[in-house]
KEGU-451504 format. One record per residue (C-alpha): residue number from 1; residue in one letter; chain; y, x, z. Coordinates in nm, 2 decimals, always signed. Each point is the difference from the previous one (the first is absolute). Layout:
N
REC  pos  code  unit       y       x       z
REC  NUM     a     A       Y       X       Z
...
//
This chain:
437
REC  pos  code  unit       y       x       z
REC    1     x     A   +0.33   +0.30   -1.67
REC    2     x     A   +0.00   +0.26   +0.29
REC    3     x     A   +0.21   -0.11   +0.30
REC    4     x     A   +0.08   +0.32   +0.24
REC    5     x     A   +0.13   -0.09   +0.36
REC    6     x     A   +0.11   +0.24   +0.24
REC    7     x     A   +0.05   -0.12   +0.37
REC    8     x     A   +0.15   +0.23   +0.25
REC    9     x     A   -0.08   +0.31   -0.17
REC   10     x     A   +0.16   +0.22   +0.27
REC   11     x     A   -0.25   -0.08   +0.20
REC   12     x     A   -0.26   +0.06   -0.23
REC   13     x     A   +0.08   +0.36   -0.04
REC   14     x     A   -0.06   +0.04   +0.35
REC   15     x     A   -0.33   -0.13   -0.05
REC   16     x     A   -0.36   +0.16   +0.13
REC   17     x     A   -0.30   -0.08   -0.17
REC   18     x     A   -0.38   -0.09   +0.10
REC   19     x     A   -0.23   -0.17   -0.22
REC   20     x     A   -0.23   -0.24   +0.06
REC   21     x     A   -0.30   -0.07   -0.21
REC   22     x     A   -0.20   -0.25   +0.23
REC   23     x     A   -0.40   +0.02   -0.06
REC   24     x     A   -0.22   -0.14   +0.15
REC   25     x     A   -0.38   +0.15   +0.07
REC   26     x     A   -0.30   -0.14   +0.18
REC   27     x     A   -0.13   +0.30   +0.26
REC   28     x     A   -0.17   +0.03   +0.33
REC   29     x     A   +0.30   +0.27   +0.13
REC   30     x     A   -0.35   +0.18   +0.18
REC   31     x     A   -0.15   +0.03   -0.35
REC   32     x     A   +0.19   +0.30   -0.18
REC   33     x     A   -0.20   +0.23   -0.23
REC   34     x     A   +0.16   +0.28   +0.10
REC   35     x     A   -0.02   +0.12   +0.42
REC   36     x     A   +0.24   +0.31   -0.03
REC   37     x     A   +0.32   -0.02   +0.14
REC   38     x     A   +0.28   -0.09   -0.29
REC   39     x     A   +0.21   +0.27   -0.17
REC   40     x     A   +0.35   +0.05   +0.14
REC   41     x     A   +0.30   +0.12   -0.22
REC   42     x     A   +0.07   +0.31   +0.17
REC   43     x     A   +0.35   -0.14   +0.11
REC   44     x     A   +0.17   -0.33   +0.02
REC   45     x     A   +0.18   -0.11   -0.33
REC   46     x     A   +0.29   -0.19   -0.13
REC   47     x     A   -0.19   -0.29   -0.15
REC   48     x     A   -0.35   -0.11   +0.02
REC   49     x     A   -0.07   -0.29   -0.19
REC   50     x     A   -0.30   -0.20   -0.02
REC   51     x     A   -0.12   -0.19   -0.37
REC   52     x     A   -0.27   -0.25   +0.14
REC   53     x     A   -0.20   -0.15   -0.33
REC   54     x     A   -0.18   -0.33   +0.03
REC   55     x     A   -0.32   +0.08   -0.17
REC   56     x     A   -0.09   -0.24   -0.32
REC   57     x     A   -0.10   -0.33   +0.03
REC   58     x     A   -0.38   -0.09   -0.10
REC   59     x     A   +0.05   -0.18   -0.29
REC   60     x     A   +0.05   -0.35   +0.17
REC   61     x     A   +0.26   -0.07   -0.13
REC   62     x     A   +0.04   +0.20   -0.29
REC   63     x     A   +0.36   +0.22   +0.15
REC   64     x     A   -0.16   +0.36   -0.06
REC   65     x     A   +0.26   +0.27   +0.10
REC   66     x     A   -0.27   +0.31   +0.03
REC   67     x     A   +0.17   +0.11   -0.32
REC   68     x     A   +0.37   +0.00   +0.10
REC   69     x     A   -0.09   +0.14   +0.33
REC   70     x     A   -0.14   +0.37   -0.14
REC   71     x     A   +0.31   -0.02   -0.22
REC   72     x     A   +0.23   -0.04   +0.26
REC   73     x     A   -0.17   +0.29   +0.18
REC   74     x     A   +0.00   +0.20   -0.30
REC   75     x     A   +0.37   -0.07   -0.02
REC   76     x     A   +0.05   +0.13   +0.36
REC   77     x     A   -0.15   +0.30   -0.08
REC   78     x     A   +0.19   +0.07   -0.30
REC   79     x     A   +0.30   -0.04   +0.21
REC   80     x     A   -0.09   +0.18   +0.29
REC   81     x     A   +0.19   +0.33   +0.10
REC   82     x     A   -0.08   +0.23   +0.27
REC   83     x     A   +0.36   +0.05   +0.01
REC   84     x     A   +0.05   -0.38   +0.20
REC   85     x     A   +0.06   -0.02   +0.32
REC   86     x     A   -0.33   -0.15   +0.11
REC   87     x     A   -0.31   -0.14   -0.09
REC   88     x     A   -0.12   -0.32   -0.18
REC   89     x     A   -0.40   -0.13   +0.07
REC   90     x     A   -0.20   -0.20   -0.16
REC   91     x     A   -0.22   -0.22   +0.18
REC   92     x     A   -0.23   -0.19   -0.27
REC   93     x     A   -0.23   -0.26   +0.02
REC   94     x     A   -0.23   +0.01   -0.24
REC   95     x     A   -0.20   -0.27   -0.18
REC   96     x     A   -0.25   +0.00   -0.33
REC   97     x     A   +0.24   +0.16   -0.21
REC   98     x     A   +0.08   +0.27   +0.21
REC   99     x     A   -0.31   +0.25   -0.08
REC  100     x     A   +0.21   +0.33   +0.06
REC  101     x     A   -0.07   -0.09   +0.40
REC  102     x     A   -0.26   -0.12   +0.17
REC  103     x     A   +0.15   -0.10   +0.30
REC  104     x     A   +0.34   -0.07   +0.10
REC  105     x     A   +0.21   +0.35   +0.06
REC  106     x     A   +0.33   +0.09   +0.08
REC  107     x     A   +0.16   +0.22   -0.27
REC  108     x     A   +0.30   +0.29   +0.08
REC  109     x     A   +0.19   -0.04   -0.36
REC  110     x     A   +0.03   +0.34   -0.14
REC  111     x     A   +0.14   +0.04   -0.35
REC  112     x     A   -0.20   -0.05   -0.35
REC  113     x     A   +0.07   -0.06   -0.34
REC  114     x     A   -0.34   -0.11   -0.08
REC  115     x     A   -0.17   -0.35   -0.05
REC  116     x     A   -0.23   +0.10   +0.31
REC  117     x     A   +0.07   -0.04   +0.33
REC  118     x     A   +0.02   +0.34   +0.22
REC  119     x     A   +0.17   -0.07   +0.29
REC  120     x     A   -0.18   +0.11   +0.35
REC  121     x     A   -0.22   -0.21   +0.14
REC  122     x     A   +0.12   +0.00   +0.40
REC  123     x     A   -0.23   -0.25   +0.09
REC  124     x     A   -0.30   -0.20   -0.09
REC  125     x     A   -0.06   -0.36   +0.19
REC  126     x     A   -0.30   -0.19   +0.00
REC  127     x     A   -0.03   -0.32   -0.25
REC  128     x     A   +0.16   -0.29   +0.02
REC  129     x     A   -0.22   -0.35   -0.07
REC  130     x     A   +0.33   -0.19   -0.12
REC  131     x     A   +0.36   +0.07   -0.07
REC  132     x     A   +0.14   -0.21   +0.28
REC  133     x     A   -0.10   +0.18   +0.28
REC  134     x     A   +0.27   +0.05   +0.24
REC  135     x     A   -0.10   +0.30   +0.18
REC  136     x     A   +0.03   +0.32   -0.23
REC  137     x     A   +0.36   -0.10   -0.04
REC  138     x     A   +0.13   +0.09   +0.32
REC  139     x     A   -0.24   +0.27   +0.03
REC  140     x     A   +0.11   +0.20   -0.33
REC  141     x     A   +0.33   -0.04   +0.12
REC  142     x     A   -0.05   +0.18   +0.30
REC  143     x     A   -0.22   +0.25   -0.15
REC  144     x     A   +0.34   +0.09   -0.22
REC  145     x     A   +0.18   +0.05   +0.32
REC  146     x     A   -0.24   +0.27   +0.15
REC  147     x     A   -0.10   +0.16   -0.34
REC  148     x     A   +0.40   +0.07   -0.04
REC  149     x     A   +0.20   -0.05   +0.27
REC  150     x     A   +0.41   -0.10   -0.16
REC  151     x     A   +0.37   -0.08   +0.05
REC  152     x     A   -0.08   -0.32   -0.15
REC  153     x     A   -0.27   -0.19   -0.14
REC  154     x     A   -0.05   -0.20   -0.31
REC  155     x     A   -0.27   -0.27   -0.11
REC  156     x     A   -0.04   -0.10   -0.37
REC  157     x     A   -0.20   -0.36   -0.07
REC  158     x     A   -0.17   -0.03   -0.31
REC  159     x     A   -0.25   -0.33   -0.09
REC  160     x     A   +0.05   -0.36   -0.11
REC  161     x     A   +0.24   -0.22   +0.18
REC  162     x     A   +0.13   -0.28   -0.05
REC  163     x     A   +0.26   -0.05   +0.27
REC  164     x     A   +0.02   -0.31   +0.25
REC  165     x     A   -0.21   -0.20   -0.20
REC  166     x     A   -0.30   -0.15   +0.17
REC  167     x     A   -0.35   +0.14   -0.06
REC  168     x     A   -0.23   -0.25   -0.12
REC  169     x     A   -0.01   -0.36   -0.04
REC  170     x     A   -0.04   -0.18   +0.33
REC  171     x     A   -0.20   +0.13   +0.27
REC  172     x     A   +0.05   -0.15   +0.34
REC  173     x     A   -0.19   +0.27   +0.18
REC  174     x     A   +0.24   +0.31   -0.12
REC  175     x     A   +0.32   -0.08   -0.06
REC  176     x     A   +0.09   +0.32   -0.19
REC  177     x     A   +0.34   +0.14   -0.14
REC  178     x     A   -0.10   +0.20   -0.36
REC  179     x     A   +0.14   +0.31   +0.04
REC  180     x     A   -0.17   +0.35   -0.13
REC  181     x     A   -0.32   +0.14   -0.05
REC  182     x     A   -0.17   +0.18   -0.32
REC  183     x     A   -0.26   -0.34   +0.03
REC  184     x     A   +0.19   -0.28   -0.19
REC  185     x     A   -0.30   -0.20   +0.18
REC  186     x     A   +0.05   +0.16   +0.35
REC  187     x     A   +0.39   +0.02   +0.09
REC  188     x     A   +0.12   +0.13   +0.32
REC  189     x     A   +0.25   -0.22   +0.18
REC  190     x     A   +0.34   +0.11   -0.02
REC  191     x     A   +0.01   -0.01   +0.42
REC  192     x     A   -0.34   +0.25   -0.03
REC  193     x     A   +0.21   +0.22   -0.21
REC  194     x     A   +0.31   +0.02   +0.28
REC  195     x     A   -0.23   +0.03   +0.26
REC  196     x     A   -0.21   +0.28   -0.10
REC  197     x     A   +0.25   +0.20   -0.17
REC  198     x     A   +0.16   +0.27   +0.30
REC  199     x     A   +0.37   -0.01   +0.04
REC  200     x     A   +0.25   +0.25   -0.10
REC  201     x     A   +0.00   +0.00   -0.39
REC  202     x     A   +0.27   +0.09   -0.13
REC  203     x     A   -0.08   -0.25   -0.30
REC  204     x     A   -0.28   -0.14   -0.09
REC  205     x     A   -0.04   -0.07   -0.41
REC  206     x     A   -0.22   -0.31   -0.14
REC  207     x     A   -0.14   +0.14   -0.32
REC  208     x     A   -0.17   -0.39   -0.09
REC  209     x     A   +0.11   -0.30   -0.15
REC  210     x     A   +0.29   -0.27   +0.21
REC  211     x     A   +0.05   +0.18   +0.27
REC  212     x     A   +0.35   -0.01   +0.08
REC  213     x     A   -0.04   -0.29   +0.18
REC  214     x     A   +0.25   -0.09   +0.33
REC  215     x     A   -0.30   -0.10   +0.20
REC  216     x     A   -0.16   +0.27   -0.10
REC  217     x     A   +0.28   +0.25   +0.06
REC  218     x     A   +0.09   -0.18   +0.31
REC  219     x     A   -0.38   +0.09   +0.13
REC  220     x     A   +0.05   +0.36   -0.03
REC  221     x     A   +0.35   +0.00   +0.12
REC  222     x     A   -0.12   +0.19   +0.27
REC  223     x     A   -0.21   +0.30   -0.16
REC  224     x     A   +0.21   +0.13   -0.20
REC  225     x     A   +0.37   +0.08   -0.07
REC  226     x     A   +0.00   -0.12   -0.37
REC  227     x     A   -0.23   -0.17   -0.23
REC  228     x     A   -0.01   +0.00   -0.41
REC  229     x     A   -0.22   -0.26   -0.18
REC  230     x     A   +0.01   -0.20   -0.31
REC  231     x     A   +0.11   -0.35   +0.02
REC  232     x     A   -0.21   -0.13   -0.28
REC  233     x     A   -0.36   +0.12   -0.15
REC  234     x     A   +0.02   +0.40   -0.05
REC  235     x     A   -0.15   +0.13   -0.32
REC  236     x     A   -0.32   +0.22   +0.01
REC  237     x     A   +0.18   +0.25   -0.19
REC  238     x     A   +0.15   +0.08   +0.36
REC  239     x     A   +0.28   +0.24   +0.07
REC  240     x     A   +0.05   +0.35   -0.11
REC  241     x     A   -0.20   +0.18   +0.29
REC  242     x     A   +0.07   +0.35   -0.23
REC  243     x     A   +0.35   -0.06   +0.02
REC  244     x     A   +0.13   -0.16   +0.31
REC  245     x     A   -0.17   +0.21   +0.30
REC  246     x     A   +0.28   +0.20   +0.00
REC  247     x     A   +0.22   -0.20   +0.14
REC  248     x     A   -0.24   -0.09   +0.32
REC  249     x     A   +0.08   +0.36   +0.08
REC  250     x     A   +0.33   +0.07   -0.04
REC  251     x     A   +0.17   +0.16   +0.33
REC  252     x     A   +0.10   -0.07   +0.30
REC  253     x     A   -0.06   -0.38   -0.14
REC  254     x     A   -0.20   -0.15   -0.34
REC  255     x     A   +0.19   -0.16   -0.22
REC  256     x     A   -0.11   -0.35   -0.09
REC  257     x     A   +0.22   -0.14   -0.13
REC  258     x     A   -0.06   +0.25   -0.32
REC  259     x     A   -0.37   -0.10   +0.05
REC  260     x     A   +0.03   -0.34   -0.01
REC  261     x     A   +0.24   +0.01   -0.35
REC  262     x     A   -0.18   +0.24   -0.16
REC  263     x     A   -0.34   -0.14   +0.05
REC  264     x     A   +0.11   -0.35   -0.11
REC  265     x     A   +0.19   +0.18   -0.29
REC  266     x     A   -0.28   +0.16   -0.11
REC  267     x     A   -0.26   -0.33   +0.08
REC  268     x     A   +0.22   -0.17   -0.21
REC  269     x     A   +0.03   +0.20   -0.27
REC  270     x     A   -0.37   +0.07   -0.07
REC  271     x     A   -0.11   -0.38   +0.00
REC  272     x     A   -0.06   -0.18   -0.35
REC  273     x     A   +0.29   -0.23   -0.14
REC  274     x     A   -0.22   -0.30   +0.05
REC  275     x     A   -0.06   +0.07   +0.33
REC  276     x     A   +0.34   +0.18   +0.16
REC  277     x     A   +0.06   -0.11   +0.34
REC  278     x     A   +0.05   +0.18   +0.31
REC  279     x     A   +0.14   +0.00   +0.35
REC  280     x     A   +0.08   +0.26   +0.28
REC  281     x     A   +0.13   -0.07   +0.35
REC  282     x     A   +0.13   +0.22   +0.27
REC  283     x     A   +0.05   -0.20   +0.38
REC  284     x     A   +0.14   +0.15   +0.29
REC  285     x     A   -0.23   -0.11   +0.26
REC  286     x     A   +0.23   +0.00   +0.35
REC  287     x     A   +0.22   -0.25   -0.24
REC  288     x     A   -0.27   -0.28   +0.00
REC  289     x     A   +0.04   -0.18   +0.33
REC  290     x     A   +0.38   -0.02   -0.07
REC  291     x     A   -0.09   -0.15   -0.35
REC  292     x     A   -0.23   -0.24   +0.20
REC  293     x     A   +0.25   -0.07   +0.24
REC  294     x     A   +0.22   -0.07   -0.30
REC  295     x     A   -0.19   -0.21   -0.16
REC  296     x     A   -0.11   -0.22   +0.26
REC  297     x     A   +0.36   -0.05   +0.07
REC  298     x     A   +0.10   -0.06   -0.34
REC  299     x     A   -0.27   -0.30   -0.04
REC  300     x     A   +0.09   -0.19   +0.29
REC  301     x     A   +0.37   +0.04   -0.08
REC  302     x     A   -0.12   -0.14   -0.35
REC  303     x     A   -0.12   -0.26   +0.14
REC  304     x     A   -0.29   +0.01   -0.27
REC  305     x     A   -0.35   -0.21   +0.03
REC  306     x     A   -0.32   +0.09   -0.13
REC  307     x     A   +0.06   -0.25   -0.33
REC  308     x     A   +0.28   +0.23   -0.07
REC  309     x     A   -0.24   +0.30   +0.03
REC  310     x     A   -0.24   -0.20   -0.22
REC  311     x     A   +0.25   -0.08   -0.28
REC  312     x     A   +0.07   +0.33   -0.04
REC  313     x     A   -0.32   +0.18   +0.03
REC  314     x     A   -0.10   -0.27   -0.28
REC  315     x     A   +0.29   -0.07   -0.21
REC  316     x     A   +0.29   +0.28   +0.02
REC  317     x     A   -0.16   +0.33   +0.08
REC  318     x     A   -0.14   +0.23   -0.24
REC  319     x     A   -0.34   +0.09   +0.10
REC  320     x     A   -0.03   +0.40   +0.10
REC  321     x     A   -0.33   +0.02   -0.21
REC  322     x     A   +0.10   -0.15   -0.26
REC  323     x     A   +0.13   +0.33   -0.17
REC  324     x     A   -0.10   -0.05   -0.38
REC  325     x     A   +0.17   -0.30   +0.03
REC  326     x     A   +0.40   -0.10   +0.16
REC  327     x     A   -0.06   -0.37   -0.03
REC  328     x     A   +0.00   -0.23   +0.31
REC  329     x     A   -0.06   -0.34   +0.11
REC  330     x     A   -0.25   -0.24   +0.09
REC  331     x     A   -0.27   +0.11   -0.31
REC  332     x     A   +0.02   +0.40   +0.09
REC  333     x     A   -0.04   -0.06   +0.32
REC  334     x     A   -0.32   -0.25   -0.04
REC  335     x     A   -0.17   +0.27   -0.26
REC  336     x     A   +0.10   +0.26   +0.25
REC  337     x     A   -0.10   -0.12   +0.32
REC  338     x     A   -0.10   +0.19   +0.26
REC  339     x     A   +0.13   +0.27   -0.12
REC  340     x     A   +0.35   -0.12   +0.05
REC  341     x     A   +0.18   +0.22   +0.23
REC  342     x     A   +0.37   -0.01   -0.02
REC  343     x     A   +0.27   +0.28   +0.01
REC  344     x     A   +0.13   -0.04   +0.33
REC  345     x     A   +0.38   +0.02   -0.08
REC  346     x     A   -0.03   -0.23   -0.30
REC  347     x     A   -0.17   -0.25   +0.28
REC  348     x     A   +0.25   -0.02   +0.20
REC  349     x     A   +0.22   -0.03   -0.31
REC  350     x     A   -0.16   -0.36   -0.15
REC  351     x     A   -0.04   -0.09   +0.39
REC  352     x     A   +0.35   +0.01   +0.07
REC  353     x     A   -0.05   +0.22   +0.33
REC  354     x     A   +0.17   +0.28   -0.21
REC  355     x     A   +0.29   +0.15   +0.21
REC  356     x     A   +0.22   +0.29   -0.01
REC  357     x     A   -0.11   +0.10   +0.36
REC  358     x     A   -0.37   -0.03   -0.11
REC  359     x     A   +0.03   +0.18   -0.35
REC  360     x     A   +0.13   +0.32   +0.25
REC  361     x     A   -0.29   +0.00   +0.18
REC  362     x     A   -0.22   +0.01   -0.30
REC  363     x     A   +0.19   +0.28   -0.13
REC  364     x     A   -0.06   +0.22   +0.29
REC  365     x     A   -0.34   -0.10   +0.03
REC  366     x     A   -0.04   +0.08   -0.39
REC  367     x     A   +0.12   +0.32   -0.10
REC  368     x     A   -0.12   +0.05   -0.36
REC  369     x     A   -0.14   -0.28   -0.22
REC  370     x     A   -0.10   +0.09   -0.38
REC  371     x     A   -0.15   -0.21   -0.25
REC  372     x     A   -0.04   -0.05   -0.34
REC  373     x     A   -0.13   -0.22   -0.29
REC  374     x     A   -0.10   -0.08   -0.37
REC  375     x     A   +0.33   +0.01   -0.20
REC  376     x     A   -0.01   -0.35   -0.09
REC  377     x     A   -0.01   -0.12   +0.36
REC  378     x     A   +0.31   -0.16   +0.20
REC  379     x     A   -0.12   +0.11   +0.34
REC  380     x     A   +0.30   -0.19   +0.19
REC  381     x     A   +0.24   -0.28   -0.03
REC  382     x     A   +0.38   +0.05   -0.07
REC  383     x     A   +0.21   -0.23   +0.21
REC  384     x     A   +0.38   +0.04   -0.05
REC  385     x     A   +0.08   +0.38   -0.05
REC  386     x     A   -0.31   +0.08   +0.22
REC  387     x     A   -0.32   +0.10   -0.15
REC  388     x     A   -0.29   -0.08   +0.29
REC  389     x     A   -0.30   +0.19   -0.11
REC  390     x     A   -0.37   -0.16   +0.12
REC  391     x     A   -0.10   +0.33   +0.15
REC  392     x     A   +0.21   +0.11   +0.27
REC  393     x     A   -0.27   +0.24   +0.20
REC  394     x     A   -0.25   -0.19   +0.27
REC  395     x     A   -0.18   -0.31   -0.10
REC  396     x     A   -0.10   -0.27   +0.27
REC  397     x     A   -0.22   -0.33   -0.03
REC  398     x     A   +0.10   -0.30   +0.19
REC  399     x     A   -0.32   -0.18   -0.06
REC  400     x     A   +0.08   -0.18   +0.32
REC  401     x     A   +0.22   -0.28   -0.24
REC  402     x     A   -0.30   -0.07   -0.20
REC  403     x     A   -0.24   -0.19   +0.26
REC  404     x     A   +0.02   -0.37   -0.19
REC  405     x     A   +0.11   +0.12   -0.39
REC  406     x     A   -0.39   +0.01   -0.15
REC  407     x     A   -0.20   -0.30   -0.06
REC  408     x     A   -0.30   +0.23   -0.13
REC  409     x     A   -0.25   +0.06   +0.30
REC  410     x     A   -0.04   +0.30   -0.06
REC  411     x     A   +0.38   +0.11   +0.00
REC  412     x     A   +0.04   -0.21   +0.34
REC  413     x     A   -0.31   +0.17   +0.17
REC  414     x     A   +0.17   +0.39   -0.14
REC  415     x     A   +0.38   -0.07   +0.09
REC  416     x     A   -0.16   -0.13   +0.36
REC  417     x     A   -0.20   +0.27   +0.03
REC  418     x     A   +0.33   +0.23   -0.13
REC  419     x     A   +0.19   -0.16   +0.24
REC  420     x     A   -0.22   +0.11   +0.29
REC  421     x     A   -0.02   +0.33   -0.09
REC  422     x     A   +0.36   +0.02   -0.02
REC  423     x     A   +0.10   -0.09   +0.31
REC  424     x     A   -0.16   +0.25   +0.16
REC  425     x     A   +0.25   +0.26   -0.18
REC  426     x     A   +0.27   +0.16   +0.24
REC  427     x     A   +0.26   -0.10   -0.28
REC  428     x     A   -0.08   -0.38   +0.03
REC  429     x     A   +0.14   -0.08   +0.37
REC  430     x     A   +0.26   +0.35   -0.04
REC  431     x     A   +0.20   -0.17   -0.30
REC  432     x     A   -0.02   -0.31   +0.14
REC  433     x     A   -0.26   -0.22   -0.26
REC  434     x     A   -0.15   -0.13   +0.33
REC  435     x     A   +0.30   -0.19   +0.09
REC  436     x     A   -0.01   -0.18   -0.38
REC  437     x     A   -0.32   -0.18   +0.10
//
């Protein structure tokens, strides 16, 4: 079943585009191979945009994305035209499997139809001793900026990610939020991201896995105009980098919303039957404090405790990862758990904060939700003459209602430890969870 939602598609069309591919590199910013000054385009142009690859993990955990990465480059140099208003780099960071570079570099995508990659090499950096390193980040950003001055600027995220969900078990001396990083091992912390990344993107665009995620969205509200990212586990196969470019340099604005339904078009229709699932979200960033603002009101109006927010995390909502698979209730969430974020309208649905005034809000803080499924799969519930689907854009997890549900040890000490980690979220005191406790 594919279910195609359009929200406020006249604002869409008036959309400009940035992408964002947060990365994250380890680098002593005095340490750069290369002392000359950076190349300069020789004028400013429409649309710089910035693709910042995570390089592959180190086998820790067994996630390798080396593989996927050069295709995705290859892609984007299949695609490339000189004919586009701008430029795209490349900033990679390499790992084992990247032998074609020594060192991390800093490609200018020219065009190629071959299996190589040929694109110039603007810049070589230094090494990196781990993935998590939150220093070349900012600095390749800025390094984009010199190297070609632009009208507007766009940052492209590619790595694992695995949205608000908690990094690691239970460690009282880090509380960490997982957020992205090409190290499944070595995460950055969703705050990290936002507070490294510059500001004025147009959009930013999470190429990884459960990333369109309110709290997540909600912590870049402030970098960028828009923001596109999966809600649930995004396939390696990736998007069409050879085909949708295009349309992040269309004049005088990009066009996203025909990059966000093509690429989840074409996503979906290259995945194997036994394993056809995907998602594609487009937010409007300025719209997210009003949809906290909403939401806050529409909990306390509710009148709703945190054993109502347990009940439905556990019994009534369909769990976002869950895609092979449109059962809910107690038993999927126990074999799911803690990988049980929920969509965030569908939330407020079994909750009963669900309101007219609320559902408005959503809608103009989520423009464009795609998604589709295995054939066989019921993705939503029909109530009356209503069909409610189970994917409705932005996911969120209210882990906060879980604090006395395990009688395991080791699920107490992890939703504990989740519970810390999520307070320290923006979203948690903006929509109001703080006042549930």
């Amino acid at each position: 079943m594919i279910q195609l939602f359009y929200r406020n598609i006249t604002a869409i069309l008036l959309l400009s585009f940035t992408v964002i591919f947060t990365s994250c590199g380890n680098d002593d910013d005095n340490d750069i191979i290369n002392e000359e000054p950076l190349p300069e385009e020789s004028q400013p142009v429409e649309r710089a945009i910035l693709a910042y690859i995570w390089g592959d993990i180190d086998g820790e955990s067994g996630l390798e994305l080396s593989d996927c990465q050069l295709d995705y480059i290859n892609k984007m140099e299949a695609g490339w035209n000189d004919s586009y208003a701008g430029s795209l780099y490349v900033y990679i960071d390499p790992s084992p499997m990247f032998v074609q570079f020594e060192n991390p570099v800093l490609l200018k995508i020219k065009h190629d139809d071959t299996p190589a990659i040929v694109s110039e090499v603007v810049k070589e950096y230094e090494p990196i001793e781990a993935h998590g390193d939150i220093t070349r980040y900012p600095e390749v950003q800025n390094d984009v900026r010199a190297i070609a001055p632009a009208k507007s600027y766009g940052l492209m995220l590619f790595g694992h990610g695995s949205g608000i969900i908690p990094f690691g078990a239970n460690d009282d001396t880090a509380v960490k939020t997982r957020g992205m990083g090409g190290d499944a091992v070595k995460y950055l912390e969703n705050r990290e991201i936002a507070g490294l990344t510059l500001p004025d993107y147009e959009f930013i665009i999470m190429h990884a896995c459960m990333m369109a995620s309110v709290e997540v969205a909600y912590e870049l509200r402030q970098k960028t105009k828009y923001f596109v990212a999966s809600e649930v586990s995004l396939s390696s196969v990736g998007w069409p980098w050879h085909e949708n470019l295009s349309y992040l340099y269309t004049k005088p604005r990009a066009d996203l919303s025909k990059f966000v339904i093509h690429s989840y078009e074409w996503l979906y229709n290259n995945l194997d039957d036994s394993d056809k699932y995907a998602t594609l979200s487009l937010i409007d960033a300025a719209q997210l404090d009003n949809l906290a603002v909403s939401t806050k009101k529409a909990l306390m109006d509710s009148e709703i405790t945190l054993d109502n927010i347990k009940d439905a995390f556990v019994n009534k909502c369909h769990l976002t990862e869950n895609v092979l698979d449109d059962g809910k209730g107690e038993e999927a969430f126990q074999k799911n758990f803690p990988y049980a974020q929920l969509d965030f309208v569908d939330f407020m649905r079994k909750t009963g904060a669900f309101t007219d005034e609320w559902f408005s809000a959503y809608n103009k803080a989520c423009l464009i939700n795609v998604c589709g499924f295995g054939k066989d799969l019921q993705m939503h519930d029909v109530v009356g003459n209503n069909i409610e689907s189970y994917y409705n854009g932005l996911s969120i997890y209210p882990i906060v209602a879980l604090e006395n549900h395990f009688d395991s040890p080791s699920y107490k000490d992890y939703v504990n430890y989740a519970i810390r980690s999520y307070r320290l979220n923006q979203w948690y005191t903006a929509c109001g969870f703080d006042l549930l406790e």
